[in-house]
C-alpha positions as CSV (number, residue, x, y, z in Angstrom):
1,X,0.0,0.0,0.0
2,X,1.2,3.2,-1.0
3,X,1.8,5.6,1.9
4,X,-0.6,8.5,1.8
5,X,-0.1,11.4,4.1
6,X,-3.1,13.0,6.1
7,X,-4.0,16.5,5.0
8,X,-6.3,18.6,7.4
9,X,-7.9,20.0,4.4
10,X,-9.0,16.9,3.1
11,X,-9.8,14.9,6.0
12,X,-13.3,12.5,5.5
13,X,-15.6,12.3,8.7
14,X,-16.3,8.7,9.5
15,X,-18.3,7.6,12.6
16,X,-17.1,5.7,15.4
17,X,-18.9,3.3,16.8
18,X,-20.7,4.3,19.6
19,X,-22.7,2.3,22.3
20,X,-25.4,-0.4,21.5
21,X,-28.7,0.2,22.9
22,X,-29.8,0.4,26.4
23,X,-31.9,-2.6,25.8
24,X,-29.1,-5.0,25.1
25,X,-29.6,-8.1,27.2
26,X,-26.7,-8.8,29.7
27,X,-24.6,-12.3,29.8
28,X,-26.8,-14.4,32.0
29,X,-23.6,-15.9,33.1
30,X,-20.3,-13.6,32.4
31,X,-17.7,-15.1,30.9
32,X,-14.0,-15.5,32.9
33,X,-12.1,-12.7,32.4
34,X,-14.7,-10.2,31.5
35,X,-15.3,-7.9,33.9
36,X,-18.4,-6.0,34.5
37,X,-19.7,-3.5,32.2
38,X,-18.5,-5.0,29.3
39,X,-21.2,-6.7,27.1
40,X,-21.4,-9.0,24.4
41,X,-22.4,-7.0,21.1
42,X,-24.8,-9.2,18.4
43,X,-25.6,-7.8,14.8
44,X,-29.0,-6.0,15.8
45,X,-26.5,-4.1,18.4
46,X,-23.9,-3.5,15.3
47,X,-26.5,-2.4,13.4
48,X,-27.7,0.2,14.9
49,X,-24.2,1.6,16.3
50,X,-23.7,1.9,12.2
51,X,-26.6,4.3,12.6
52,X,-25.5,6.1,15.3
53,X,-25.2,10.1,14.0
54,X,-23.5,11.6,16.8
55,X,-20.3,10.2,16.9
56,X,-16.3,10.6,16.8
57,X,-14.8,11.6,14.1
58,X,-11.9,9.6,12.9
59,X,-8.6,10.6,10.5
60,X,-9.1,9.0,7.0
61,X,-6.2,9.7,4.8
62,X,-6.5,11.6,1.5
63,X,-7.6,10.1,-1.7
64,X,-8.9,6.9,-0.2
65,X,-12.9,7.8,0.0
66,X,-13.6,4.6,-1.7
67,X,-12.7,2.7,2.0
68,X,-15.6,4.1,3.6
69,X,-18.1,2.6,0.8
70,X,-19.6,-0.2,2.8
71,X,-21.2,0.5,6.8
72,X,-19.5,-3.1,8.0
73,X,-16.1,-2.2,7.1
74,X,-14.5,-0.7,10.2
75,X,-11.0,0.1,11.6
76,X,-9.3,-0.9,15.0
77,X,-7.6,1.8,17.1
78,X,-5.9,0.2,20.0
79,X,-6.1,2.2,23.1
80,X,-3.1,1.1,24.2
81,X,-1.1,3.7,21.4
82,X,-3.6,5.5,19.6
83,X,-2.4,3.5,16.2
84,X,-4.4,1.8,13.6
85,X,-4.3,-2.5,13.0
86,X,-3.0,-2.7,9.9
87,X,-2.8,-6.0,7.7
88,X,1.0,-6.6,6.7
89,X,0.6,-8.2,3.2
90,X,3.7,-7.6,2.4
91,X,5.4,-9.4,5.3
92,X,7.6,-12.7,4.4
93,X,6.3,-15.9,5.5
94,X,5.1,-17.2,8.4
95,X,4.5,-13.3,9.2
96,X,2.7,-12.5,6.0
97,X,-0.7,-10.9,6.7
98,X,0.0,-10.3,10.5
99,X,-2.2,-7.6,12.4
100,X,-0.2,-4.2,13.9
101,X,-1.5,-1.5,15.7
102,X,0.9,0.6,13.8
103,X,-1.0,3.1,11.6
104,X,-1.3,7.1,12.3
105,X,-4.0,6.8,10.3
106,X,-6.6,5.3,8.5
107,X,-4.8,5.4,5.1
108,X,-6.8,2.4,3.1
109,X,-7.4,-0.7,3.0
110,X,-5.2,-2.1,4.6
111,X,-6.8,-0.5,8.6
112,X,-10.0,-1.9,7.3
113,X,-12.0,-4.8,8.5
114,X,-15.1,-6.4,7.7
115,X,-16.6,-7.5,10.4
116,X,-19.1,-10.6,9.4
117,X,-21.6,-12.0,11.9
118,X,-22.4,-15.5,11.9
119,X,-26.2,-15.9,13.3
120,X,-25.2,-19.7,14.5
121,X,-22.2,-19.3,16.9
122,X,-23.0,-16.1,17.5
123,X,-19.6,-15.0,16.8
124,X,-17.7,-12.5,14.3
125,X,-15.5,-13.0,11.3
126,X,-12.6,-10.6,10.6
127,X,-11.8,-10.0,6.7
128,X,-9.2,-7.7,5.9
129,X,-9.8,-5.6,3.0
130,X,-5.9,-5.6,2.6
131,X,-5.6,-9.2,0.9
132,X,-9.3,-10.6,1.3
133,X,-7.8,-12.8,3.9
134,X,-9.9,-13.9,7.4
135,X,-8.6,-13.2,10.7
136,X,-6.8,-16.3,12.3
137,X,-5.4,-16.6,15.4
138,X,-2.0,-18.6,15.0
139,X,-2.9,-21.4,17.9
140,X,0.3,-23.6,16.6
141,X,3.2,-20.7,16.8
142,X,5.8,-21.0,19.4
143,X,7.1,-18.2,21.6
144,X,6.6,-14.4,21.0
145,X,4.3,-14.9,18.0
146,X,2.3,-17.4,19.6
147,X,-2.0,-16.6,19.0
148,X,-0.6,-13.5,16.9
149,X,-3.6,-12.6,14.8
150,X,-3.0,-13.0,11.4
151,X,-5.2,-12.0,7.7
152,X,-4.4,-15.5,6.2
153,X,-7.7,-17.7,6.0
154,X,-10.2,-17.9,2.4
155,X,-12.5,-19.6,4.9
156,X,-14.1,-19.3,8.3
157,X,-13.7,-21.8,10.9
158,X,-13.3,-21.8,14.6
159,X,-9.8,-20.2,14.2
160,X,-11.6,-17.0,12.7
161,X,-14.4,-16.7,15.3
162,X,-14.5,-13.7,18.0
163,X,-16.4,-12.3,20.4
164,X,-16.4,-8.4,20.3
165,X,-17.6,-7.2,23.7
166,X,-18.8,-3.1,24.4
167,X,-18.1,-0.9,27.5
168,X,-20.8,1.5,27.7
169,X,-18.6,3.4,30.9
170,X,-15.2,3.2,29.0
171,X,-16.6,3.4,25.3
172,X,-14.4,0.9,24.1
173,X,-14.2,-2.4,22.7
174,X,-12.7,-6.1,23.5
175,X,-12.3,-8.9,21.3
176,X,-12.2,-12.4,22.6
177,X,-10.8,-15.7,20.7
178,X,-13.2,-18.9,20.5
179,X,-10.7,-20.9,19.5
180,X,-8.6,-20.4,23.0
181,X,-11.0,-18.0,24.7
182,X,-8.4,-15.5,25.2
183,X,-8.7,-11.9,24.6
184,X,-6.6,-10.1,21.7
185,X,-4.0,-7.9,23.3
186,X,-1.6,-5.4,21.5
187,X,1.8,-5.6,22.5
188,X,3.7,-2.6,22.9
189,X,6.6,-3.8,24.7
190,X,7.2,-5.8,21.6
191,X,10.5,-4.4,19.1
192,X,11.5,-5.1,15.5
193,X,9.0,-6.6,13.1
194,X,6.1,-7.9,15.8
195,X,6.3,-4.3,17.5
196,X,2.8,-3.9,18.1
197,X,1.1,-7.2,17.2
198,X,-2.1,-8.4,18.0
199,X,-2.1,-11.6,19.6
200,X,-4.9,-13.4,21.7
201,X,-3.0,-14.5,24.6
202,X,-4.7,-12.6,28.0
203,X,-6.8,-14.5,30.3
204,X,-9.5,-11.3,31.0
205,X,-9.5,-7.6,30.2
206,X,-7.5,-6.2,32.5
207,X,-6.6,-2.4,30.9
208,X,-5.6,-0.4,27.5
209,X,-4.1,-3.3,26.0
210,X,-6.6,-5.6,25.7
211,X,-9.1,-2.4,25.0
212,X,-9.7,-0.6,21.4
213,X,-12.0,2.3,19.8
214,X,-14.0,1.1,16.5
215,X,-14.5,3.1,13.5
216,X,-17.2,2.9,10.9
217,X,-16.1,3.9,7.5
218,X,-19.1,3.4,5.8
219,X,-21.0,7.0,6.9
C-alpha cells in the first residue's frame, strides 16, 4: 500500500462506533475474564451503532474515500497507542498478513476490516480488505508470536471466530478468541518486526491493551 499522508484540508468524517442500545440483554452468566460492564455485542447491536449520528470523528487519509463505501467495514484503534491495525501483506512468511497496531491513520485498506456475523455461533468473522484474507489466530506458533492474529484464512472456521464485547462506561471495545478464549492484546513492549502485534493471549480484560475504539467507515 502506498503511503498516503493525512492533509487537514481533506480529512473525511467517519463515525465511530458508539454504544449499542440500552436494551441489550446482559450475559446471564459472564464469561471469565470479563469484567463488569462489558457486554457481548450481536448484529441487531452493530446495526444500529452503524446508525448512530452523533459520533467521533476519525482521520481517513486523502484520496482513499472509496474505504468508507460499505457500513460493515470498520478500523481498529488500540487504546493502548492511539495507532491503527493494519494487515502486513507484504510481510515474508510465516508473518505475512499479521495484524499491527501501527498506523497514524486510516490510510486504506489495509486499517479496514469487515466484520461478518455469523447468526449460529453467534460469533464475528474478521476480513481484511488488505488481501481478502480472514482473521486467524496462529494457535500452533511457538514463543513471542504465539496466538498472533494473522489476515491469512479464504475460509471461516473456529480459528476466525471472535467475540467483540462493548463498554458503555469506557466506550471501548474487546475482542475475545473462541478458539482459546483468550482476549486479543496489543503488545507494545514488543520491538523489531512484531512491535505492536495483536495476539490473543490474556486470560480477562484487564486495561488499554486488551481495549480498542471502533471506527465505521461506511457514513
Amino acid at each position: 500500500m502506498t503511503s498516503v499522508l493525512l492533509s487537514l484540508s481533506a480529512v473525511l468524517a467517519v463515525s465511530a462506533l458508539s454504544a449499542p442500545a440500552a436494551g441489550a440483554a446482559p450475559s446471564a452468566d459472564r464469561p471469565a475474564g470479563v469484567p463488569a460492564g462489558w457486554e457481548a455485542v450481536d448484529a441487531a447491536d452493530l446495526a444500529r451503532i452503524n446508525g448512530e449520528v452523533d459520533a467521533r470523528r476519525a482521520p481517513l487519509a486523502e484520496g482513499d474515500a472509496a474505504a468508507a463505501a460499505e457500513p460493515e467495514v470498520l478500523a481498529v484503534q488500540s487504546v493502548a497507542n492511539g495507532r491503527f491495525a493494519a494487515t502486513e501483506v507484504n510481510y515474508a512468511a510465516p508473518n505475512t498478513g499479521v495484524l499491527r497496531a501501527r498506523s497514524a491513520e486510516i490510510g486504506g485498506s489495509w486499517e479496514s476490516f469487515a466484520f461478518e456475523w455469523d447468526e449460529t455461533t453467534e460469533t464475528y468473522a474478521l476480513k481484511s480488505l488488505a488481501n481478502n484474507r480472514y482473521v486467524a489466530v496462529e494457535k500452533n506458533y511457538t514463543g513471542s508470536a504465539q496466538n498472533v492474529l494473522r489476515a491469512r484464512s479464504t475460509s471461516v472456521g473456529g480459528w476466525e471466530r471472535f467475540i467483540v464485547y462493548y463498554n458503555e462506561s469506557l466506550d471501548r471495545w474487546a475482542l475475545q478468541s473462541t478458539l482459546n478464549g483468550l482476549f486479543v492484546t496489543m503488545e507494545n513492549s514488543y520491538t523489531g518486526s512484531l512491535q505492536y502485534a495483536l495476539r490473543a493471549r490474556s486470560t480477562e480484560i484487564s486495561g488499554s491493551w486488551e481495549e480498542f475504539v471502533l471506527y465505521d467507515l461506511g457514513a
